[in-house]
C-alpha positions as CSV (number, residue, x, y, z in Angstrom):
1,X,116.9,156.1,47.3
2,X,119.5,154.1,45.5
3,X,120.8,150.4,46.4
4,X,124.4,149.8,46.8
5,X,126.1,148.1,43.7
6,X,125.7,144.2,44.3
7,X,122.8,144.2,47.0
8,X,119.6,142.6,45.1
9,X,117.8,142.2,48.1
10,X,114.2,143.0,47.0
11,X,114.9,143.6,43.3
12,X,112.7,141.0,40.8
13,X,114.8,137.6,39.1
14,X,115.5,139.2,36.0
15,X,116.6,142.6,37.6
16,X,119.0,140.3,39.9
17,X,120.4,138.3,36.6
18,X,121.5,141.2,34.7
19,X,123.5,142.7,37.3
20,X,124.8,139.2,38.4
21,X,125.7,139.3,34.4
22,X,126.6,142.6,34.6
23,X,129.2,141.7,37.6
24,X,130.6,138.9,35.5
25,X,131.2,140.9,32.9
26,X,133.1,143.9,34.3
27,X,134.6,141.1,36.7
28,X,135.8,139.6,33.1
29,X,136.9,142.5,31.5
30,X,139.2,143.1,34.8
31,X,140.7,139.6,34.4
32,X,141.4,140.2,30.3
33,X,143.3,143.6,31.2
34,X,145.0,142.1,34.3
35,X,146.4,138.8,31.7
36,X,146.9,141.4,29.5
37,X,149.3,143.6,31.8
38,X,151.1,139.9,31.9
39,X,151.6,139.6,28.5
40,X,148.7,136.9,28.7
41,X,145.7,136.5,26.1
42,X,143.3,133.3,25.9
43,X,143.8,131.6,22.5
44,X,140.6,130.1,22.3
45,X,142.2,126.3,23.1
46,X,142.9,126.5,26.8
47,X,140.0,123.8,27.8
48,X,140.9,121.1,25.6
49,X,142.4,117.9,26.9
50,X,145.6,116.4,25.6
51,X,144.5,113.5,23.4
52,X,141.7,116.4,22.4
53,X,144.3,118.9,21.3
54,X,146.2,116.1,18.9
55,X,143.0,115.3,16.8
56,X,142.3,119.2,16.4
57,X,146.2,120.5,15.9
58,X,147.0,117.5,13.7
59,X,149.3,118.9,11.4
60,X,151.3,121.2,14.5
61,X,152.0,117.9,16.1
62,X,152.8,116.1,13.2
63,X,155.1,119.0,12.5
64,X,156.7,118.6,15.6
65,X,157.3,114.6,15.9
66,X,159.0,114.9,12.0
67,X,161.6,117.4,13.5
68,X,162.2,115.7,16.4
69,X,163.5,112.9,14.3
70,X,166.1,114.4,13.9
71,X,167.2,113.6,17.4
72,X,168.1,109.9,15.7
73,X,170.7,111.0,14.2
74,X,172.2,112.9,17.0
75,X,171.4,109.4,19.0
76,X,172.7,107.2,16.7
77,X,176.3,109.0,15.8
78,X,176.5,109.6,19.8
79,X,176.0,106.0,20.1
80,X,178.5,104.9,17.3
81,X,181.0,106.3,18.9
82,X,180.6,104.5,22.5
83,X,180.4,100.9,20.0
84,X,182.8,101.0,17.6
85,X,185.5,101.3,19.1
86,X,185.2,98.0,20.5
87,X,184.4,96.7,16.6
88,X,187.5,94.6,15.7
89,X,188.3,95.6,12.2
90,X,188.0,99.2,13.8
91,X,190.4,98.6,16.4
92,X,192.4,96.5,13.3
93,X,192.0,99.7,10.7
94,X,193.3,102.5,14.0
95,X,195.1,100.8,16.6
96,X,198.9,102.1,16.9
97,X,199.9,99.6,19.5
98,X,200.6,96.1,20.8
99,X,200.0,94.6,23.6
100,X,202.6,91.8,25.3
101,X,200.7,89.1,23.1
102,X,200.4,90.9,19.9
103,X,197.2,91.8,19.7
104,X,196.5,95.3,18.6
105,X,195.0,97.8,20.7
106,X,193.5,101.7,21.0
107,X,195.8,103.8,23.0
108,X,193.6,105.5,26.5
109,X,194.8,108.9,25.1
110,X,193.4,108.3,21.4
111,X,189.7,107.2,22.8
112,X,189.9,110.4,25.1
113,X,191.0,112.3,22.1
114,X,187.7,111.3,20.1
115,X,185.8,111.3,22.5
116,X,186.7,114.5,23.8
117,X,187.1,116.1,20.8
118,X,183.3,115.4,19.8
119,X,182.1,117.1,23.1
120,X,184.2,120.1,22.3
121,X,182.5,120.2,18.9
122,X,179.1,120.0,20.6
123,X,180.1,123.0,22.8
124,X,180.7,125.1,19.5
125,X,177.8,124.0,17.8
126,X,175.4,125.1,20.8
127,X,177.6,128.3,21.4
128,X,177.3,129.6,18.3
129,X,174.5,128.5,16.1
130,X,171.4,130.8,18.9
131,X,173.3,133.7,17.1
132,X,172.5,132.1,13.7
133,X,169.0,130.9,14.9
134,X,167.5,134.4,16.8
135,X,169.1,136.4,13.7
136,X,167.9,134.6,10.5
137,X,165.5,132.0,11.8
138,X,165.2,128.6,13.0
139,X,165.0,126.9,9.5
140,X,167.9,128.8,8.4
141,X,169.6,127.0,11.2
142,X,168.6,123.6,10.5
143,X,170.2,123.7,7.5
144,X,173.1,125.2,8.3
145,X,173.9,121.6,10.9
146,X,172.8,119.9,8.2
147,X,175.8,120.5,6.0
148,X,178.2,120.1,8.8
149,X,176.3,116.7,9.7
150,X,177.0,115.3,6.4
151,X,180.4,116.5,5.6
152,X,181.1,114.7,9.3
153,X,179.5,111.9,8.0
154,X,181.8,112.1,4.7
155,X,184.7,112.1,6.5
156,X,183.9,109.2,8.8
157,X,183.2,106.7,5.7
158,X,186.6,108.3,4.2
159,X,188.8,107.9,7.2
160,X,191.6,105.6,7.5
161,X,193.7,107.0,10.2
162,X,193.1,108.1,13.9
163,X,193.4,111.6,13.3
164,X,191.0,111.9,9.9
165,X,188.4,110.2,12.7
166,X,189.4,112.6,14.9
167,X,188.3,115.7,12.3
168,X,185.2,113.8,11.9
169,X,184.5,113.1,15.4
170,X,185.2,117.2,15.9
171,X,182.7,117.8,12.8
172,X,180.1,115.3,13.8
173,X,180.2,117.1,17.4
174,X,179.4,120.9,16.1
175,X,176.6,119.6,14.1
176,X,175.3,117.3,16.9
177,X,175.2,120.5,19.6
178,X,173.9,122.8,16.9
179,X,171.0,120.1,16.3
180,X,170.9,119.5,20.4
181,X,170.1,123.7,20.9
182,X,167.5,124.1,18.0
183,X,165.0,120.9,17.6
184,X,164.2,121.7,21.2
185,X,163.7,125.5,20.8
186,X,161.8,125.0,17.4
187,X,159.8,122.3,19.0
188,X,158.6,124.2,21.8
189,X,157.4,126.9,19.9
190,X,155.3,125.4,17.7
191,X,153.9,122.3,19.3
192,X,150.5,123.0,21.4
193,X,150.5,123.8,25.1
194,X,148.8,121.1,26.2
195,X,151.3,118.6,23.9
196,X,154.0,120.6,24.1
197,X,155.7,118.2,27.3
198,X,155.0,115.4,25.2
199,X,156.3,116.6,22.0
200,X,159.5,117.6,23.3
201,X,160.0,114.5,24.9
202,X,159.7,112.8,21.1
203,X,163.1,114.3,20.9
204,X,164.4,111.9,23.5
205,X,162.0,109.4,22.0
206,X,164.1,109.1,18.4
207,X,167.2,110.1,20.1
208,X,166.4,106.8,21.9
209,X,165.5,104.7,18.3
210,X,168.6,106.3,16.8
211,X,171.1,105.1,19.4
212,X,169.3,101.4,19.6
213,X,169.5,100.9,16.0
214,X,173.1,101.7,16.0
215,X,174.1,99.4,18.6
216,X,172.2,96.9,16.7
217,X,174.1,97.7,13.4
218,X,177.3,97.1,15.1
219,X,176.4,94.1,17.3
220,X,175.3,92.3,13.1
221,X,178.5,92.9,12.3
222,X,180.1,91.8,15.6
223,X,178.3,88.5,14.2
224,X,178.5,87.9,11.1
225,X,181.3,90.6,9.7
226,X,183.1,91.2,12.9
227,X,185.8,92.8,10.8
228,X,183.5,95.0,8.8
229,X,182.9,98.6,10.5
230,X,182.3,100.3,7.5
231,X,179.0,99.5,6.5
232,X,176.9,101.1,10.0
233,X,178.8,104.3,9.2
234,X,177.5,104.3,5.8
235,X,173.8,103.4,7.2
236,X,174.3,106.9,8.4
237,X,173.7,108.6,5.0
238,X,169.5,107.3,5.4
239,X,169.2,109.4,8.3
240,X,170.9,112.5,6.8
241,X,168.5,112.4,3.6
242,X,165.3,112.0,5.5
243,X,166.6,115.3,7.5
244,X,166.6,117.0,4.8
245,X,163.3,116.5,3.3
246,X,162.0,117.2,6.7
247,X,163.6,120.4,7.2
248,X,162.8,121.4,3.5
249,X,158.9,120.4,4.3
250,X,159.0,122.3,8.1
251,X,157.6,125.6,8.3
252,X,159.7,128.5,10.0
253,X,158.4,129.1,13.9
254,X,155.5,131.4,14.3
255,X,157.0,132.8,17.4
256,X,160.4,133.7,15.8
257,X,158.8,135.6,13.1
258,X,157.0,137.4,15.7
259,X,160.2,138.2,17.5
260,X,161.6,139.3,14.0
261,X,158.8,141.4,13.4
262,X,157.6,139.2,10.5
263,X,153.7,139.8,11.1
264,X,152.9,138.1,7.4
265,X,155.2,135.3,7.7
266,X,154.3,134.3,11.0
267,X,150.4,134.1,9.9
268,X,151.2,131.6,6.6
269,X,153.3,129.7,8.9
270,X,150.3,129.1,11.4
271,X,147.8,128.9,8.5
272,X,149.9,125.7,7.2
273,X,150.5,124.4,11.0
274,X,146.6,125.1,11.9
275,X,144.9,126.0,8.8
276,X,143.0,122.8,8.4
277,X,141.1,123.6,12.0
278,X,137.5,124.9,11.5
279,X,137.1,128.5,13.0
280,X,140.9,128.7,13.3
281,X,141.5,132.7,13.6
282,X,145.4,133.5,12.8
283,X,145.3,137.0,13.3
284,X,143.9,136.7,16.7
285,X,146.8,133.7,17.5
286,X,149.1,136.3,16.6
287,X,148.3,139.1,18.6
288,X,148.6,136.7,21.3
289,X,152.4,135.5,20.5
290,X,152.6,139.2,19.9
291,X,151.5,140.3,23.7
292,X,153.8,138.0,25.2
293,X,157.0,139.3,22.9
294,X,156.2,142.5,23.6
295,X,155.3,142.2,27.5
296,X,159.1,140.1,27.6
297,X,161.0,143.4,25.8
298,X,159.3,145.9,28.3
299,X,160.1,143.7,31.4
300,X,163.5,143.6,29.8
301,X,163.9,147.1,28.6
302,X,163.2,148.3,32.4
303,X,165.4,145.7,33.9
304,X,168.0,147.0,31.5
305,X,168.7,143.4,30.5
306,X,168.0,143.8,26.7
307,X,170.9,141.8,25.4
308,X,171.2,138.4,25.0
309,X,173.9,138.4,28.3
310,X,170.9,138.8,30.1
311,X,170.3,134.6,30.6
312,X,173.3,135.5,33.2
313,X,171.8,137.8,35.0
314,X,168.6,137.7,37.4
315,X,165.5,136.1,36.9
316,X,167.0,135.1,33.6
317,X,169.5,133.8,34.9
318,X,167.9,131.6,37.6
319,X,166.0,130.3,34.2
320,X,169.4,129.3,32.3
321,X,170.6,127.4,35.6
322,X,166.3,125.7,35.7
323,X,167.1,124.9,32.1
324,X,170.5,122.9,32.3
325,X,170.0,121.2,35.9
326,X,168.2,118.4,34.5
327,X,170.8,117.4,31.6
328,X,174.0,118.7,33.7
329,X,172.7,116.0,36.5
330,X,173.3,113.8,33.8
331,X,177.0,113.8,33.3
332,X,177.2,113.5,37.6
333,X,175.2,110.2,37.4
334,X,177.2,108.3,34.9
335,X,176.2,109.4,31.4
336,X,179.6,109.1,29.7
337,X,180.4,106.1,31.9
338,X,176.9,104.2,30.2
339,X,176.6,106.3,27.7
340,X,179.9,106.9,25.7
341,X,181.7,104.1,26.8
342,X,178.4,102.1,27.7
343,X,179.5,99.3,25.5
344,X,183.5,99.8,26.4
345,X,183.2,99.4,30.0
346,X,181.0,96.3,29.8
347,X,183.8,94.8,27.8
348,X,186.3,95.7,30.3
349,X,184.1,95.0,33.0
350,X,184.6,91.2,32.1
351,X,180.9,90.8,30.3
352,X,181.5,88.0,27.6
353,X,178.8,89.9,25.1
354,X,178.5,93.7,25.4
355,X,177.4,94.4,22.5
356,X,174.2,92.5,23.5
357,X,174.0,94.3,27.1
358,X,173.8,97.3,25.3
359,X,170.8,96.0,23.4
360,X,169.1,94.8,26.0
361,X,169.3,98.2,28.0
362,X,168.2,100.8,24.7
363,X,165.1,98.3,24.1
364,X,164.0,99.2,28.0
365,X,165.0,102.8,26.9
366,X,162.8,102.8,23.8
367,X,159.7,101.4,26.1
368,X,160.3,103.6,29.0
369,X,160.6,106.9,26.6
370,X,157.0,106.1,25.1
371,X,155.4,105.5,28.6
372,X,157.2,108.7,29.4
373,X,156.0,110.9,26.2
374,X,152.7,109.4,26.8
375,X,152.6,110.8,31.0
376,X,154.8,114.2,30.0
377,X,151.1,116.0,30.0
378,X,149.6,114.0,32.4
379,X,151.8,113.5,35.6
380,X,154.2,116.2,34.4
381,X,157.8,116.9,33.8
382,X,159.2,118.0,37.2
383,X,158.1,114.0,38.8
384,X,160.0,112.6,36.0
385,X,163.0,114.6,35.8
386,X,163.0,114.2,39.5
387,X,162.4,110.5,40.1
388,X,164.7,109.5,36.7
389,X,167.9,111.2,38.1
390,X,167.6,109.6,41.8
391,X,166.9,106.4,40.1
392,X,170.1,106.9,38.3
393,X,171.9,107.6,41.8
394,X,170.8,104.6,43.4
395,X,171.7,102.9,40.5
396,X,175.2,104.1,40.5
397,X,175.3,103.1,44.4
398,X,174.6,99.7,44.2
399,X,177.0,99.1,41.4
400,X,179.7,100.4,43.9
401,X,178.8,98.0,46.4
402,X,179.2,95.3,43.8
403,X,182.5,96.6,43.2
404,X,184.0,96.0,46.5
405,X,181.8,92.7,47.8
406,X,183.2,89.3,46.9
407,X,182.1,89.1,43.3
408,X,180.1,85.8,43.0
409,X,178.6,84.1,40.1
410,X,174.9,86.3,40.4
411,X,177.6,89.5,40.4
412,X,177.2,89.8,37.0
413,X,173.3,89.5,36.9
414,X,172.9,92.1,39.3
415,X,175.0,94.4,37.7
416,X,172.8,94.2,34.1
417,X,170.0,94.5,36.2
418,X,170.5,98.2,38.0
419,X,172.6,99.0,34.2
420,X,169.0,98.3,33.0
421,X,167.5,100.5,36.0
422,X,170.1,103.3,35.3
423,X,169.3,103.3,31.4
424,X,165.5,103.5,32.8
425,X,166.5,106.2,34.6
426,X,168.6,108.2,32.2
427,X,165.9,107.8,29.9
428,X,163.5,109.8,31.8
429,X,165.9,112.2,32.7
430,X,166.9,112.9,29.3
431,X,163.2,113.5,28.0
432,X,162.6,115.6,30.6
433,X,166.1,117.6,30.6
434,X,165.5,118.3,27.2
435,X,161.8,119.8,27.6
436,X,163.6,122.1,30.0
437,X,166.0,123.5,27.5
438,X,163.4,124.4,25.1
439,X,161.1,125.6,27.1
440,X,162.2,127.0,30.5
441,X,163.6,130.3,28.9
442,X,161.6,133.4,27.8
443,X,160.5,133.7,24.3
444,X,163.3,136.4,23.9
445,X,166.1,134.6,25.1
446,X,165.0,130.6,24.6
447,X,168.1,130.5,21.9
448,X,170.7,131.6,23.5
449,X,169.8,129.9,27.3
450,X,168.8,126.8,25.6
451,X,172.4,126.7,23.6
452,X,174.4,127.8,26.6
453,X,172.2,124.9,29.0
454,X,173.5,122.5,26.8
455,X,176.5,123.6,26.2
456,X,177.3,123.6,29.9
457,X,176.4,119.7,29.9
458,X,178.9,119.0,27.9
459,X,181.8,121.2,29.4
460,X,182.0,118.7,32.1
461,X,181.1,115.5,29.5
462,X,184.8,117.0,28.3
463,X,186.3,116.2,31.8
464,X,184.3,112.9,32.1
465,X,185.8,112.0,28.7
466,X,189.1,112.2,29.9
467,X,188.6,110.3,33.2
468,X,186.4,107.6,32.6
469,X,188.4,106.0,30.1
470,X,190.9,105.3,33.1
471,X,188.5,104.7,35.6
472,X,187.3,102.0,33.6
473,X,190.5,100.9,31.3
474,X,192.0,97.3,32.8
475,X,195.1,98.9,31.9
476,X,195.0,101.9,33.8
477,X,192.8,102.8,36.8
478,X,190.8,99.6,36.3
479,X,188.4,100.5,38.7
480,X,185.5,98.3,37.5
481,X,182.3,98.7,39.4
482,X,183.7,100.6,41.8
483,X,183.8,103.3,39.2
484,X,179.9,103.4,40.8
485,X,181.5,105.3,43.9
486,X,182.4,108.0,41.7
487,X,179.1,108.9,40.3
488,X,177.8,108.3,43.4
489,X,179.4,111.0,45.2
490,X,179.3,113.7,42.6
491,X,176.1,113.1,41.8
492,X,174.5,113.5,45.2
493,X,174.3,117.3,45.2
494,X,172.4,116.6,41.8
495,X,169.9,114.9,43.0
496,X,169.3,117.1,46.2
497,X,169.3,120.1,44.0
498,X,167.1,118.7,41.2
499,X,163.7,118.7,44.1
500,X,164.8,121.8,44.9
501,X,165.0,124.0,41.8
502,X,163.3,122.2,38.9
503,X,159.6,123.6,38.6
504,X,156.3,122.4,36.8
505,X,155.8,123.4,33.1
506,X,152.7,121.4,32.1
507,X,150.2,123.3,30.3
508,X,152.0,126.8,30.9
509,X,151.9,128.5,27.6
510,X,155.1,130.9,27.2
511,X,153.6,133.9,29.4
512,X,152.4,132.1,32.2
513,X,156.1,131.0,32.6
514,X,157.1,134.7,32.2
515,X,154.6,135.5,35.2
516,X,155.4,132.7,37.4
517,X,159.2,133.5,37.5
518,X,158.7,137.2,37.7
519,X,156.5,136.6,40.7
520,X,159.3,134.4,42.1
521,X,156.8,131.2,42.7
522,X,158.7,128.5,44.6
523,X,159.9,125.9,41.9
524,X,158.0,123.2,43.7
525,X,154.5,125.6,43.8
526,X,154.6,126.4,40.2
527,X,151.8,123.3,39.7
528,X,149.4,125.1,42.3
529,X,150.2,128.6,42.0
530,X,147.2,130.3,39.9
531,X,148.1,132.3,37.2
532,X,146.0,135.1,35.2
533,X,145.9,133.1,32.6
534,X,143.5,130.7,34.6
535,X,141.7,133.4,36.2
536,X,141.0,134.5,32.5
537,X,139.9,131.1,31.1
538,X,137.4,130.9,34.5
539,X,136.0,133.9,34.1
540,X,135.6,132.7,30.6
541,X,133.8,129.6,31.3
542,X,131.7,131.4,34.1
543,X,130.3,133.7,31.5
544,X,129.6,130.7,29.3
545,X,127.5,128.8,32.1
């Protein structure tokens, strides 16, 4: 007489705990091949904490926070351009007219022009180096911005008329979106899971320190050399030589070398990012950045979506429009208005020391990106995206209302303080917006989606170049605060959409991403839908107990 398979009724306590084990075991084995079929393998890592996975991957995350410094200089040339234009030996050195009591002046049509012109660089920078990137590797595009960030540079501190500015402004713009589209991508494949929000959000974090210091460059010599605009485009040339060494010292991404077939490389690159750790196996981490690439070409291979046209198309698609939501919200809530012109439309706003607003509102950016890299693994990136950009909204709304009240003497007051709660805002936005472009995408495609989700930001930061110098001009539009309506209204569909689509990525490796979209888990479920990933790691844990 036999007993059917899992009834130990009658059987002795040691009978009963080998086929208990025996149970967990095939149980296992199920879960391993079922991750498996998802391009899903456990690394080994999966239970540590966060501040627990940056004492053992040391030299991964150290890795990552050096290349994200480069995010400084695309902070601190984006920010340049918003302040001095509003230097006076700039306006002295470029202006071409005079106003009715002879003081010179920059033409609306020549700001547009730079500022335009930089964003249309950007858009060819993100276009075009992913086909540069995916092809010969992500170092191989660092270097290539490089160059075209210092001969932008060059021709900045060798400029003398509008139009020589404008070719550097054009320059300074390919390199900046080329930079924007592959710290991101390179970032999110080499930093740690359970870091990897907070990493990516140390972009945003030097970003942040790179635009600060050069608004504090140009408000020393708005006090003590207030015709000197040289010298903070020269301070330019620090940044651009610590790039370097950092990119020389960065090893290539273990993931792209998968991609590339590159079995070898991709082991010494992981044995310098994680060598050091004790019991560190690189051939096993590779076959699991193997099993995801190759799970991602046979999903792709059936779909008949092999190409890189495929981040239009499908799920892949729905993962291109994820991965720009967060930054495209951006230009809808007033980016260029307190961004590019930040320091322009105080001044023509009446403010007797923008320079000094400007200040004041990237110091509360510095402090709220910190508390924000410091949460990213914690509370997670879809709460911060999501709370940042209707902060921004509000912002924008109440500024309208001061625009068309009786301005009194507390006006003013009011109108640095929700400045200071948009910047707060922004701030989280943008470290979370960025996350999203480097690490929504698939493995295959994270390139091209992330330099096309960026590029579409800046597509409409081209229109919002051209009007907001109008909007906010005294001589034009002069629209003051009311120039809050605006943003206001085109923002709202934003913010409504942005609760809607963008999903929860903490502690999702690559795969799990793959299987949450393929399974077409409701953005806002991502956080509570189990994956077979976790199934894996709990079977795991089961056996250990």
């Amino acid at each position: 007489m036999t007993t059917p398979a899992g009834n130990t009724e009658g059987k002795p306590a040691a009978v009963i705990e080998r086929i208990e084990t025996q149970d967990h075991i095939n149980s296992q084995k199920e879960e391993v091949i079922a991750a498996a079929e998802r391009g899903q393998a456990a690394t080994g890592y999966e239970h540590l904490t966060p501040w627990e996975t940056i004492k053992l991957f040391k030299t991964s995350t150290a890795v990552c926070f050096a290349a994200a410094f480069s995010a400084a200089a695309d902070g601190y040339q984006i920010a340049m351009n918003a302040s001095v234009i509003a230097n006076k030996g700039f306006v002295q050195e470029f202006a071409t007219k005079t106003n009715a009591k002879g003081g010179l002046y920059l033409e609306s049509p020549i700001l547009t022009g730079w500022s335009t012109i930089q964003s249309v660089g950007q858009i060819i920078g993100m276009t075009t180096i992913p086909f540069i990137s995916n092809r010969y590797g992500r170092k191989t595009a660092m270097f290539t911005f490089w160059v075209v960030l210092a001969v932008s540079v060059l021709v900045e501190c060798l400029a003398r008329k509008w139009q020589v500015w404008l070719v550097g402004k054009l320059l300074a713009g390919i390199g900046v979106g080329c930079l924007q589209s592959t710290l991101p991508t390179y970032i999110a494949e080499v930093a740690p899971v359970r870091i990897r929000g907070g990493l990516l959000m140390c972009y945003s974090f030097w970003w942040t320190v790179g635009s600060f210091f050069s608004y504090i460059a140009i408000q020393t010599m708005a006090k003590r050399k207030p015709y000197h605009w040289l010298e903070p485009i020269y301070t330019q040339w620090a940044q651009i030589g610590i790039m370097l060494i950092v990119y020389i010292f960065l090893p290539e991404s273990p993931a792209w070398c998968v991609g590339a077939n590159q079995l070898e490389r991709a082991e010494k690159a992981l044995l310098k990012l994680n060598g050091n750790i004790p019991g560190y196996d690189v051939h096993q981490q590779v076959q699991v950045l193997s099993l995801a690439v190759e799970h991602e070409r046979s999903v792709a291979a059936e779909q008949r979506r092999e190409k890189w046209t495929a981040i239009f198309r499908g799920t892949d698609g729905i993962r291109t429009l994820i991965s720009l939501w967060t930054n495209m919200s951006q230009q809808f809530i007033g980016l260029t208005l307190f961004g590019t012109f930040g320091t322009y439309f105080f001044q023509q706003a009446g403010l007797s020391d923008p320079f000094k607003i400007k200040c004041i509102t990237s110091s509360l950016n510095i402090v709220t990106v910190l508390i924000v890299v410091l949460v990213a693994d914690r509370l997670g990136r879809r709460w911060i995206a999501c709370t940042g950009t209707t902060l921004c909204w509000v912002a924008c709304v109440v500024i309208g209302i001061l625009g068309v009240t009786k301005k009194v003497r507390a006006t003013d007051y009011l109108f640095v303080l929700f400045a200071c709660c948009w910047n707060i805002g922004l701030t989280a936005n943008g470290a979370a917006g960025w996350g999203y472009i480097g690490e929504i995408s698939s493995q295959r495609l994270r390139p091209y989606t992330a330099g096309f989700g960026a590029a579409s930001t800046c597509v409409i930061g081209v229109v919002m170049n051209v009007l907001v110098p109008k909007m906010t001009n005294s001589a034009d539009w002069n629209w003051g605060y009311k120039t809050g309506w605006f943003y206001a209204g085109v923002g709202l569909p934003f913010v409504i959409g942005i609760w809607f689509l963008i999903p929860e990525t903490k502690g999702r490796s690559a795969a799990e991403l793959d299987e949450l979209f393929e399974r077409k888990i409701k953005p806002w479920r991502f956080a509570s839908t189990e994956t077979a990933m976790q199934r894996l790691v709990v079977g795991e844990a089961r056996l250990v107990v």
